[in-house]
C-alpha positions in Angstrom: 0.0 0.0 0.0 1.0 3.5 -0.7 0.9 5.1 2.6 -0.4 8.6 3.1 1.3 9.2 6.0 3.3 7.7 8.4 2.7 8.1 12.5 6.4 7.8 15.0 6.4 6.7 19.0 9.4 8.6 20.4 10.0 6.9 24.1 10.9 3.1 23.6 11.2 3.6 19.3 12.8 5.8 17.6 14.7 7.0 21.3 15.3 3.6 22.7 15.0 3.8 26.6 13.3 2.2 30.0 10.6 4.3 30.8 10.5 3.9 34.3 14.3 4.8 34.2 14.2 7.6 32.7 10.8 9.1 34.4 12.6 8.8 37.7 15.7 9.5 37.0 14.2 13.1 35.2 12.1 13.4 38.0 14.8 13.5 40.4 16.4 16.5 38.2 13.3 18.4 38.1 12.9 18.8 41.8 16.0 19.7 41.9 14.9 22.7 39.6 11.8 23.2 41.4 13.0 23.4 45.3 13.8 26.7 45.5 9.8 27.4 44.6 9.1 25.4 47.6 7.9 22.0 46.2 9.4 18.9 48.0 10.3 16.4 45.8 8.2 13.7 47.3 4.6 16.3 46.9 6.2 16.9 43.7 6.3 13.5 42.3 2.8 12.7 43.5 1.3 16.0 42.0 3.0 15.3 38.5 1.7 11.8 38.5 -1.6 13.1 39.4 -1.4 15.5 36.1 0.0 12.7 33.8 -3.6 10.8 35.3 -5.7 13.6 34.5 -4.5 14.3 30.4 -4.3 10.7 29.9 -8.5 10.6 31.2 -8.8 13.8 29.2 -11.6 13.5 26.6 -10.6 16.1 23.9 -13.1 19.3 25.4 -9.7 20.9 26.9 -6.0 21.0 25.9 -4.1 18.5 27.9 -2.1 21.4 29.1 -5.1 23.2 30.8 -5.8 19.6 32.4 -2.0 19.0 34.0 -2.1 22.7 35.7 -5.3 22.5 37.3 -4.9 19.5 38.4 -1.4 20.4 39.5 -2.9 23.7 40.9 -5.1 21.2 43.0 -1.8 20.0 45.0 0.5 23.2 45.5 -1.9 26.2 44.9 -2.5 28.6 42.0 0.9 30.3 42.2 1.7 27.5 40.1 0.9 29.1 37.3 3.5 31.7 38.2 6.3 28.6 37.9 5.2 27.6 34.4 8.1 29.5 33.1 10.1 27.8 35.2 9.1 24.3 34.4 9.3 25.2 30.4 13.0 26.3 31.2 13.8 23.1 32.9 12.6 21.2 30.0 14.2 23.5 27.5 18.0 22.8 29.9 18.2 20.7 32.5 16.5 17.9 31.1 19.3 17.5 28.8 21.0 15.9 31.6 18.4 13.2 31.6 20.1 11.8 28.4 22.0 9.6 30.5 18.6 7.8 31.0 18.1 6.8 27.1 20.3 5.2 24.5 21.4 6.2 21.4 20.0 5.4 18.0 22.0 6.8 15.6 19.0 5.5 13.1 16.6 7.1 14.2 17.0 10.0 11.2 17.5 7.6 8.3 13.8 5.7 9.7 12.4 9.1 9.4 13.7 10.2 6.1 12.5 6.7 4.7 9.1 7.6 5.6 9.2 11.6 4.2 10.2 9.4 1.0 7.5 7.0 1.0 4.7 9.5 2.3 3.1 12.8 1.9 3.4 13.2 5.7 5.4 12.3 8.5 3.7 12.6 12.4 5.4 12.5 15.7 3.0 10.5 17.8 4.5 10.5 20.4 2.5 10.5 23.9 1.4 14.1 24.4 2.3 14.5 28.3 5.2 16.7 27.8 5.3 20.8 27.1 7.1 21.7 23.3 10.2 22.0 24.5 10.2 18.4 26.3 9.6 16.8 23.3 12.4 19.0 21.0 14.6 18.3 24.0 14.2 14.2 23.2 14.0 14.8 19.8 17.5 16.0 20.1 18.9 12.9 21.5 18.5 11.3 18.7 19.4 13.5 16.2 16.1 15.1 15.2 13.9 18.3 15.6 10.4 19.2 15.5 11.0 20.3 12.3 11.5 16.9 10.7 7.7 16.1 10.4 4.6 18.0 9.6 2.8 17.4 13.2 3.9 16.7 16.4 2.0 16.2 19.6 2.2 17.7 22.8 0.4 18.6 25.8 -0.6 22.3 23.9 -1.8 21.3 20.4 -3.4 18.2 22.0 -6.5 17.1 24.2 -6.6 13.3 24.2 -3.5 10.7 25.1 -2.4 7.2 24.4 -4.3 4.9 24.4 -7.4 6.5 23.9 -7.9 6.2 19.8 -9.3 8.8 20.0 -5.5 10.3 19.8 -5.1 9.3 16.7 -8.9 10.1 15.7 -7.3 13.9 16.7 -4.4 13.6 14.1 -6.4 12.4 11.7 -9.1 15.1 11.7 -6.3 17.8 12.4 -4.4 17.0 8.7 -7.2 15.5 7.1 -5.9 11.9 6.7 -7.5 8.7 5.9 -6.7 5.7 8.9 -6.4 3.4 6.0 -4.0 5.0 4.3 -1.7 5.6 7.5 0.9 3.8 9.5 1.6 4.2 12.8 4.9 2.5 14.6 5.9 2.2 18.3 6.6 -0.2 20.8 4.2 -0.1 23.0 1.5 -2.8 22.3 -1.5 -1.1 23.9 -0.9 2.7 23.0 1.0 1.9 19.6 -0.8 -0.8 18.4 -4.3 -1.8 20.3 -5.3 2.0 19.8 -4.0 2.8 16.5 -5.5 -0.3 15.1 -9.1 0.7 16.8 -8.6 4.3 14.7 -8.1 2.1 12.0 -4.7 2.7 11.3 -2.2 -0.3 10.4 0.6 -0.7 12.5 4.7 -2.1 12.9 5.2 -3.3 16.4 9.2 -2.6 17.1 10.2 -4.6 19.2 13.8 -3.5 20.7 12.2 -1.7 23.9 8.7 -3.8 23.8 5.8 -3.0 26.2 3.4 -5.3 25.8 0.6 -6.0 28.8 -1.0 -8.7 27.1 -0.8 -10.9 24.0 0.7 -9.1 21.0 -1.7 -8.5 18.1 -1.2 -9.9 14.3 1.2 -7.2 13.1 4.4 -6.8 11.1 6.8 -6.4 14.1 11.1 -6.4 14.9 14.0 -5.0 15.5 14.8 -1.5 14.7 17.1 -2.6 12.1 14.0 -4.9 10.7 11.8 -1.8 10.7 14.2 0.4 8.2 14.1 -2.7 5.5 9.9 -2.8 6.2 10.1 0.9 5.2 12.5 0.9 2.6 10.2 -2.1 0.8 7.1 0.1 0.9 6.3 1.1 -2.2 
């Protein structure tokens, strides 16, 4: 099939990482950050979990972003807002440091490139919890920018999360895309794979950093490697 366009995962495929490593260990450096405003690392941890809960239950009526802050304000107050600045600058420095928590794919580029040449658009779907410059920030790890595809998600521009497929029904509708003309890979089988199918997308399952809760659907699936030659066959 001649693909229209062609959906990435960031954590786990095309930025190969545990992501319970790296949540903690960027936690950790975000505290660090945050301290001086008064939050304690332990209140901390708790409140951001409680904001990843509350985008990943949102239902597309508010931007994720609106979601994480109020239910953020709900835990240290509403000067929080005043600290937004300071969490975008975190993400946009410090978390560099939380590199050290991923590995290198020095593919990563040549996968994307592949699918700019064998579709009309290319779409970071990656799991839109993080502000702009958190996902730029991981982007850069591997060797890519924002720039490199026509849309990618993040907790502004979006108001739904993985694995509601409704997601990808928000992608879809947003660049005017047929699901059965698009593709989505990650590595996750439940946000990748369970939801992108139910949106009626296909799917490749890659396999190097799998998260699978169950039994892995009937889908072309491997190794990173195995995923450039599924790419470069396409027609």
């Amino acid at each position: 099939m001649k693909y229209q366009a062609i959906f990435f995962d960031l954590d786990g495929t095309l930025l190969p990482m545990d992501n319970d490593r790296l949540t903690q260990g960027y936690f950790h450096l975000l505290a660090q950050t945050a301290a001086p405003y008064g939050y304690e690392e332990k209140a901390l941890v708790s409140a951001l979990w409680q904001g990843v809960g509350a985008m990943v239950k949102n239902q597309g009526v508010r931007s994720n972003r609106d979601v994480f802050w109020e239910r953020f304000a709900q835990a240290f107050g509403m000067q929080v807002y005043d600290h937004i600045p300071v969490f975008d600058a975190f993400y946009a420095g410090e978390f560099r440091r939380a590199q050290i928590y991923t590995e290198p794919n020095p593919q990563a580029p040549r996968a994307v490139a592949l699918a700019r040449a064998k579709a009309g658009t290319v779409v970071l779907a990656t799991n839109p919890l993080f502000p702009p410059a958190g996902v730029r920030t991981r982007l850069n790890w591997v060797g890519l920018s924002p720039e490199d595809f026509d849309l990618v998600t993040d907790y502004e521009n979006s108001s739904t999360c993985k694995p509601n497929p409704g997601y990808y029904r928000e992608i879809l509708n947003r660049l005017h895309l047929d699901a059965e003309r698009c593709l989505m890979i990650g590595n996750d089988v439940q946000e990748d794979v369970e939801a992108a199918s139910a949106a009626g997308l296909d799917t490749f399952l890659v396999t190097d950093c799998l998260i699978s809760r169950g039994t892995p659907p009937h889908c072309p699936r491997g190794s990173f490697a195995e995923l450039l030659r599924f790419l470069e066959a396409l027609p």
